[in-house]
N, C-alpha and C positions, 0 to 999 in steps of 0.2 A: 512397314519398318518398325522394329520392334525398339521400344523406349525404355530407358533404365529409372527404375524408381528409386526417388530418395527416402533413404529408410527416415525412420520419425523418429526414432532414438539413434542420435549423432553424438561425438564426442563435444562439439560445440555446445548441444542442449544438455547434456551431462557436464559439463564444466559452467555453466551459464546456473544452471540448478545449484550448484555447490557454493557459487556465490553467494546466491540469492537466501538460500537457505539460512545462513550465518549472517549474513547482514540482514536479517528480517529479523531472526530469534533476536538478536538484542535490541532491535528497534523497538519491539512486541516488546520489550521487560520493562519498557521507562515505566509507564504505568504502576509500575510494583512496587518501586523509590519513592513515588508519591509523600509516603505517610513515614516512612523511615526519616527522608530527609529533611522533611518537615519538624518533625518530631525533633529531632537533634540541632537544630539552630532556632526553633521556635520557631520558623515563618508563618506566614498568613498560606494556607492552601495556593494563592493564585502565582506567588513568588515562583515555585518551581513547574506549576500549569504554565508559565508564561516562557519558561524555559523550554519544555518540552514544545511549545504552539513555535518560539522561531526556532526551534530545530525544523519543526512540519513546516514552514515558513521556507528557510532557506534550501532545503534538499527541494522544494517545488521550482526556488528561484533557481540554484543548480543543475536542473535537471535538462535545460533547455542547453546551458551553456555545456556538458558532460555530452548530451549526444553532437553538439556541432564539434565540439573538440574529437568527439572517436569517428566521426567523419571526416574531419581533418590529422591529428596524427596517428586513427588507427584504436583501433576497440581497445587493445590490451594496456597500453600506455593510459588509456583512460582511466581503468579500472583497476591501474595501479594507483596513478594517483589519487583518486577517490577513495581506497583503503590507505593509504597513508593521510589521508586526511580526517578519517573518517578514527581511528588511531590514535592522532594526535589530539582530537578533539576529546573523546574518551580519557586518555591519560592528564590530560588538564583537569577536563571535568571534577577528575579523582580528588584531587589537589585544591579546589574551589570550597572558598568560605564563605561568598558571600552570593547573593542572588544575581546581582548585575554579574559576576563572573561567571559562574554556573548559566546565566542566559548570552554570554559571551560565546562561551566554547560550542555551546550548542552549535552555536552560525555552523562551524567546522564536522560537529557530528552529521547536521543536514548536509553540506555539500558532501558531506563523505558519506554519504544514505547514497546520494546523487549518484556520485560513480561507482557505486557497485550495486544498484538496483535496476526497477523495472526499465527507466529508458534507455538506460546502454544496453542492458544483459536482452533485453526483449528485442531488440533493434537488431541487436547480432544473430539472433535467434532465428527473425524474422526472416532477415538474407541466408538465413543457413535451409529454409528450410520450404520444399514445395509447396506450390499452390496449393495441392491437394490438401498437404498434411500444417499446414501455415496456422490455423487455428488452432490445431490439435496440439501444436508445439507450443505456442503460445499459452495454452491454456496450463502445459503442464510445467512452465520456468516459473507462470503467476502460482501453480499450487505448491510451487517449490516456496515460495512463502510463507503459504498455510501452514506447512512441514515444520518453518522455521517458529511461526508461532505455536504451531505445537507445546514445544517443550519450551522456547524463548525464556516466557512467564515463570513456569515450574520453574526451573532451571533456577530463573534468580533467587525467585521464594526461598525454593533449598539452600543457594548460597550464602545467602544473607542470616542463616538461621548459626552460621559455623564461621561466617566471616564481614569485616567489616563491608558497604557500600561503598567504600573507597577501593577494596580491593577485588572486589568483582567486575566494577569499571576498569581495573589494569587488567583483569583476567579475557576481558570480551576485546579488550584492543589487543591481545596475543593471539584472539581467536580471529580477527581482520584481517591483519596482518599473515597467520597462516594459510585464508583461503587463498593465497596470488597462487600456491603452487599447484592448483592445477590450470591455469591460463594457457601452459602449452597446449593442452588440449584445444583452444579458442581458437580456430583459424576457419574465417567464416568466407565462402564463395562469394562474388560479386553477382548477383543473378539481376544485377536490376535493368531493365530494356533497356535500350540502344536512345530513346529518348528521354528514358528520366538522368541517361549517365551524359545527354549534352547539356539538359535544363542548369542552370544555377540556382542554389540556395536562394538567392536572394528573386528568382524568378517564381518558384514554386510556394515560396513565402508569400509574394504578393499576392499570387492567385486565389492563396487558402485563407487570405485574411480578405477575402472583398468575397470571398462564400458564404451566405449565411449557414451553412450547413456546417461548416466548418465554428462558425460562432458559436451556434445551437449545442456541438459535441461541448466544445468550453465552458457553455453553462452547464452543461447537465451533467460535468464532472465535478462540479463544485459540490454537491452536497453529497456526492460519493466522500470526498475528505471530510467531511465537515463529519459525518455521521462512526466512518472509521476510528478516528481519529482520537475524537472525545470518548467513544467505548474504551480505544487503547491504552487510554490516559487516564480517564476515571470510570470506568469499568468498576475495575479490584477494588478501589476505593467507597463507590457506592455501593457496592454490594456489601463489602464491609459492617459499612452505615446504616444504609437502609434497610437491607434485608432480613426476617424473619430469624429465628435464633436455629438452628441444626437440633433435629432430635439425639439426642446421645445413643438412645438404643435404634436409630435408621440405620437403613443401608449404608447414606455418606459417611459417617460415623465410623462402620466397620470396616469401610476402606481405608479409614485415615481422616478425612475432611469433617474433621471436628471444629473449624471455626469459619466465622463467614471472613475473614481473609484467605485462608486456603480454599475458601470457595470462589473469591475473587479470582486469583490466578487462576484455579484450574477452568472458571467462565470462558477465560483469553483462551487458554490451551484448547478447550475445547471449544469453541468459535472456529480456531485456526482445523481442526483437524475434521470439523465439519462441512469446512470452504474447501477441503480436497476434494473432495469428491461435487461439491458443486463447484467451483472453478471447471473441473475436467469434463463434467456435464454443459456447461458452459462452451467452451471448446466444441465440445459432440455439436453441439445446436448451431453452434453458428457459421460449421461447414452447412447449413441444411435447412436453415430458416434465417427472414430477416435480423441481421445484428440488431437496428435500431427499433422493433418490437419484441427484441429479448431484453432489450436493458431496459425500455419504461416498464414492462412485467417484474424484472429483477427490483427497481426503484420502487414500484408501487408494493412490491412485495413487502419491503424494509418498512415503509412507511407503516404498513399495517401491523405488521408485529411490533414495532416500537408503539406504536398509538395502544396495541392491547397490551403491551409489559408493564406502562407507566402506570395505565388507564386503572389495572388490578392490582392488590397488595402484591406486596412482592416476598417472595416465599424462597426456600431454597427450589423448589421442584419448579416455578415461573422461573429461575433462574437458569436450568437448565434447557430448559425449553426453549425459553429465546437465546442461549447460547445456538441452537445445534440449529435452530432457525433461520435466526443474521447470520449463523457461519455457510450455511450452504448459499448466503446470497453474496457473504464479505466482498472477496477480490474477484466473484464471477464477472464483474463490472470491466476488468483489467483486461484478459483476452478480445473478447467483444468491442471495447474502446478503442482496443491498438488495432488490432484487427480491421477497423472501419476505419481508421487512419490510413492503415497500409494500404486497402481496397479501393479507395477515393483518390489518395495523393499521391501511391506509390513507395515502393521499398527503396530508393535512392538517400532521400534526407525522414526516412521513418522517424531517426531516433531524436532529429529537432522538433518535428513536424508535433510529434506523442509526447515531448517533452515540455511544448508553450502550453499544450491540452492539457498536463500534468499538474502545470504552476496552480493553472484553476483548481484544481485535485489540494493542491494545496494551501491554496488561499484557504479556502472550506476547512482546510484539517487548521489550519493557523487559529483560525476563528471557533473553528467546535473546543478548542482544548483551553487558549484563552478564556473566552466563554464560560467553560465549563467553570474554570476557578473562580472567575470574576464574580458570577451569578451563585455560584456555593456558598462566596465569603459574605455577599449580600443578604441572602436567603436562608442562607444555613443547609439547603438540601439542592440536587438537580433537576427537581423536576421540573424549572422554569426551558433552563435550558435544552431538555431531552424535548420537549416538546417545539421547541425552534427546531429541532432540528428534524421534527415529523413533517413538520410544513415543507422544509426545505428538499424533502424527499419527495412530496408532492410536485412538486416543481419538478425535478429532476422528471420524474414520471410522462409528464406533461411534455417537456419541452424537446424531447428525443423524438416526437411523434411526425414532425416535419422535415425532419433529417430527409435530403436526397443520398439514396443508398447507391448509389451511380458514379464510377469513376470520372473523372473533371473533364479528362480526354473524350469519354465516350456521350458527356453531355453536347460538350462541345460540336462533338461532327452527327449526333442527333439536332443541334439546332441548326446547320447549315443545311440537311438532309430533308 
């Protein structure tokens, strides 16, 4: 009997991509406000670090609540509200004079991260798309990210150079708000078996939290955030700072990137546009080898280039280096993670199941960007902090290595067998 294949580019993963794109690029740009906003009310560095940590903060706590909601009323409804939330928190933002408000609005930029990012859009993806090609779709809604960080960063730099920080906060919540229009495209199959559509929430919950393995993925998402996180936030900044002066007559120079702030942004830009092609390598691997011996390889990888960036002066040309390095490892983490979620626990409640795994993701990212200010306004520089967050990498490395790679069902009738 001859069987029909699901192609791997669907209108779902092409409308899930268009999301994800625009709600990344400006997530990718906080980073760039850093020293602008600082700068114009006086604050101490950590004021608006602590801003950006409960944004990373509450889109972790969101993320869980956004996929039980598009499990229950329905993908699209989610990731509307999620962009109007996500909207409104932006256009306050604009408006904010003072630090406790500026870390007020955030709560609403992270929930509205929440409903237009990886747990919903990845979730829908997930059900949209075969066994076969399930990583490889995955792999490319997370590089739809990378895309976003791309130009996210550029993007603001330039804006800011011709317009207020106020007004490119109202320009990125127009740019929210326009991605709904292609949601018709979003109409994702139920493919999920005949037992995971009787199981309950609250049955499939119990079972993954008395898993250690299930525990195990939740630590070792923790310093994925942790290490993201604090690059995306003080990245641009440090580099600024710290790094070595640009030759006038080099290469960067004749491009344009004649200051170590426009080498900050373009670091993120190019971080993200170097995670495309490793996210999607990513993806390739893990129809084809163990998930959970790709991500301690992915983890120890990070670790090690961050232990050699601190370790040596930091230069423009170390700059780039570890940009195109961390980026081919950044969000390879995403595919692979959701991936061994859907694999173990099934596509029925994926988008809860990937979204309490997530919180951990962002407890990490709350604490790396926190952190990061707390310990600059101390210290004066990051290298206390970039180095918490090597260890922390180690860890991650380490602690994927016991993961059972085995669905819960097929442990199950292996231990009666």
């Amino acid at each position: 009997m001859s069987q029909t294949r699901t192609p791997l580019i669907t209108p779902v993963l092409i409308a899930g991509c268009v999301v994800i794109v625009i709600s990344f690029a400006i997530r990718a740009s906080f980073g760039v406000f850093q020293i602008p906003i600082a700068t114009e009310f006086n604050w101490p560095r950590a004021e608006f670090s602590l801003a950006i940590a409960i944004q990373n903060l509450f889109w972790g706590i969101g993320q869980p609540i956004f996929g039980a909601l598009a499990e229950r009323i329905g993908d699209r409804k989610a990731i509307i509200l999620g962009a109007v939330t996500y909207a409104t928190g932006l256009v306050l933002s604009s408006m904010a004079v003072s630090p406790q408000a500026h870390q007020f609005y955030e709560t609403l930029v992270g929930f509205g991260i929440a409903g237009t990012g990886f747990g919903v859009i990845l979730a829908v993806v997930g059900r949209a798309s075969s066994d076969e090609n399930r990583s490889m779709s995955l792999a490319i809604a997370t590089a739809a990210g990378s895309a976003g960080q791309v130009f996210g960063a550029p993007l603001a730099e330039w804006l800011l150079s011709f317009m207020s920080w106020q007004n490119v906060f109202l320009l990125f919540a127009a740019s929210v708000l326009a991605s709904l229009a292609v949601l018709p495209m979003m109409r994702s199959p139920d493919i999920a078996s005949k037992a995971e559509l009787e199981e309950s929430l609250g049955a499939i919950l119990g079972k993954a939290f008395r898993d250690p393995t299930y525990t195990l993925i939740f630590l070792g998402f923790f310093s994925c955030g942790y290490q993201l996180a604090f690059i995306t936030a003080h990245f641009p900044a440090l580099v600024t700072e710290m790094c070595g002066a640009i030759d006038p007559s080099g290469t960067l120079a004749s491009l344009g990137v004649s200051t170590t702030s426009a080498l900050g942004a373009i670091s993120i830009s190019l971080i993200g546009l170097a995670n495309i092609g490793g996210t999607l390598l990513a993806g390739w691997l893990g129809n084809r080898f163990s998930k959970k011996y790709l991500l301690a390889g992915i983890y120890l990888g990070r670790t090690l280039a961050a232990a050699a960036f601190i370790a040596l002066p930091i230069t423009p040309t170390s700059v780039l280096i570890f940009s195109v390095v961390m980026g081919a490892l950044w969000l390879a983490t995403v595919p692979l993670t959701s991936g061994l979620v859907a694999h173990i626990y099934g596509l029925r409640y994926m988008g809860t199941l990937y979204g309490i795994v997530f919180f951990s993701h962002q407890l990490g990212a709350f604490l790396g960007v926190w952190l990061g200010g707390r310990l600059y306004d101390l210290y004066g520089d990051y290298t206390m902090v970039w180095w918490v967050g090597v260890g922390i990498g180690a860890f991650s490395a380490i602690v994927h290595l016991p993961v059972k790679e085995i669905p819960l069902g097929q442990r199950a009738e292996r231990a009666l067998s």
